[in-house]
C-alpha positions as CSV (number, residue, x, y, z in Angstrom):
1,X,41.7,15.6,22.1
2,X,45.0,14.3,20.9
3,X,46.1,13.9,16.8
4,X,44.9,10.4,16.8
5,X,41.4,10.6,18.5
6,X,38.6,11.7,16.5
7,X,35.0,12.1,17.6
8,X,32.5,9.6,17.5
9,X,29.6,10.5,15.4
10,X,26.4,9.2,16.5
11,X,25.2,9.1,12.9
12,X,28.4,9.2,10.2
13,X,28.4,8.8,6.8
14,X,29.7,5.6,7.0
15,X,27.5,4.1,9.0
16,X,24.7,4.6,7.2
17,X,26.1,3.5,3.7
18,X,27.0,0.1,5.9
19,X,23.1,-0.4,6.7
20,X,21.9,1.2,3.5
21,X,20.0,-1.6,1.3
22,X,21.2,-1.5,-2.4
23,X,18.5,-2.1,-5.1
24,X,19.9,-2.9,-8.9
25,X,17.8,-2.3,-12.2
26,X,17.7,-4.0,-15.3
27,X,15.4,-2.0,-17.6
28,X,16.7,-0.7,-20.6
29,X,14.1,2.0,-20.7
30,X,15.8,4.9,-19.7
31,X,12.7,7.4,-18.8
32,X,11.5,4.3,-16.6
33,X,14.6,3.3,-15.0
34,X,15.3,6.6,-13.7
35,X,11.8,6.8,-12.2
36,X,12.4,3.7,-10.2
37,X,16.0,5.0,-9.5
38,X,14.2,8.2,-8.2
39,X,11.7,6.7,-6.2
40,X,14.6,4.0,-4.6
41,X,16.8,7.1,-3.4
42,X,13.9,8.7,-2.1
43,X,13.1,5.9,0.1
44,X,16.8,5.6,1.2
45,X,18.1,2.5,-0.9
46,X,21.4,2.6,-2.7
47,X,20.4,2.3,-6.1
48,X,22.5,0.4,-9.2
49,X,21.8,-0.2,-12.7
50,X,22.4,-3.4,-14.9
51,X,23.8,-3.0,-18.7
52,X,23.3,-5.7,-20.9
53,X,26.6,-6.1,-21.5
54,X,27.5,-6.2,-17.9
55,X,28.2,-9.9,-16.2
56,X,25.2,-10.1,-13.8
57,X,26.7,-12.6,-11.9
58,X,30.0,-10.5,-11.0
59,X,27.6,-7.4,-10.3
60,X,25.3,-9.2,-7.9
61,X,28.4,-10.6,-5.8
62,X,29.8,-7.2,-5.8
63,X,26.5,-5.0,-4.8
64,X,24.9,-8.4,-2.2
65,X,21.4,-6.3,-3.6
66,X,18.1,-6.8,-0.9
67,X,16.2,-6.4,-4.4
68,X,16.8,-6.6,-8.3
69,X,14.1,-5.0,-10.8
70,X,13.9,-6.8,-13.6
71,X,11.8,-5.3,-17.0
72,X,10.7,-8.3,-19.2
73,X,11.5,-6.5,-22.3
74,X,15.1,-6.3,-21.7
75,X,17.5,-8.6,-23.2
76,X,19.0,-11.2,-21.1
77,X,16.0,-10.8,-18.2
78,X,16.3,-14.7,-17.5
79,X,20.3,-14.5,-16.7
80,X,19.6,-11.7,-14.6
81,X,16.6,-13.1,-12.8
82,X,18.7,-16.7,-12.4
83,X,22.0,-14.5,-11.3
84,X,20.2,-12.8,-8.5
85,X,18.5,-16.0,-7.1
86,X,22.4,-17.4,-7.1
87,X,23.3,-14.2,-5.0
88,X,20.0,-14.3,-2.8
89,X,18.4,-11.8,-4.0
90,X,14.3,-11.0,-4.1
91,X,13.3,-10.3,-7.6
92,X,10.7,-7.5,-8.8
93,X,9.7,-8.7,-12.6
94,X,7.7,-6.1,-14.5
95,X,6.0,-6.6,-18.3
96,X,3.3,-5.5,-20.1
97,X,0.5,-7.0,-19.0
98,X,-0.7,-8.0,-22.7
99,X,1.7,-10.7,-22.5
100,X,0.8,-13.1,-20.2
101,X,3.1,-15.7,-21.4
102,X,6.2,-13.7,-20.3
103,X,5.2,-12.7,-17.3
104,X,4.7,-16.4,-16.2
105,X,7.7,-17.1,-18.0
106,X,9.2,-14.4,-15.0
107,X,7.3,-15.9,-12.7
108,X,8.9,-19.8,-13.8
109,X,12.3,-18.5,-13.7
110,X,12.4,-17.3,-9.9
111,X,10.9,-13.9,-9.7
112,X,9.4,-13.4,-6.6
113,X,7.2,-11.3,-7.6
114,X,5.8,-9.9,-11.3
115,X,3.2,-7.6,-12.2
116,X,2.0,-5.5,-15.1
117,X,4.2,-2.4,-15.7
118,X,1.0,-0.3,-14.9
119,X,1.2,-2.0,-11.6
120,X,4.7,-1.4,-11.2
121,X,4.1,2.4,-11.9
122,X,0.9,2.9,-9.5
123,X,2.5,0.6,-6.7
124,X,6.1,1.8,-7.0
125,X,7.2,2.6,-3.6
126,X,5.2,0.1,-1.7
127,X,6.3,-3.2,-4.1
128,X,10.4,-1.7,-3.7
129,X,9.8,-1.3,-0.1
130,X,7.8,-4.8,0.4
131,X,10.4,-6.9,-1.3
132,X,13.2,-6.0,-0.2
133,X,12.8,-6.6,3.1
């Protein structure tokens, strides 16, 4: 093999970041967030997290997520929820399920999908992986 050839890989590295789905959060929770960042990289997704101070427009044409999870208690939910419908993304909304109002609020404002954070906790994995297909 000469200087310039180099093997091919049947599985590189960079291959699999190229199919690799990415997920972003929005959920000022910390102790929560990371449990969904957990349980994203443990099913294989390239996982991102939102600020509030972040522009969520600029972030979702930079990361093209499959998915954005959305908590109903953070500040700015609706831009975020509206910014990744612009970008095409599927939507996860989570809230306490005391206040009905807000999650159909969620619901109004283009999530695809919103449940009680109870529901979010128990059904993790199966509502990341559903959604972002």
């Amino acid at each position: 093999m000469g200087v310039s050839e180099s093997p091919i890989l049947p599985h590189s590295h960079t291959q699999e970041c190229e199919i690799m789905q990415t997920i972003v959060t929005f959920v000022p929770d910390l102790m929560f967030g990371t449990r969904i960042e957990d349980t994203a990289k443990h099913l294989g997704y390239r996982i991102e997290s939102l600020s509030a101070t972040d522009d969520p427009d600029a972030v979702m044409a930079r990361l093209s997520p499959a998915l954005v999870v959305v908590a109903l208690d953070a500040a700015g939910w609706e831009r975020t929820i509206a910014a990744a419908k612009r970008a095409g993304a599927r939507v996860l909304a989570f809230g306490s399920h005391k206040n009905v109002e807000l999650l159909r609020a969620a619901k109004a404002a283009g999530a695809d999908e919103v449940v009680a954070r109870s529901r979010m906790a128990a059904e993790m994995p199966n509502l990341l992986q559903s959604l972002s297909k």
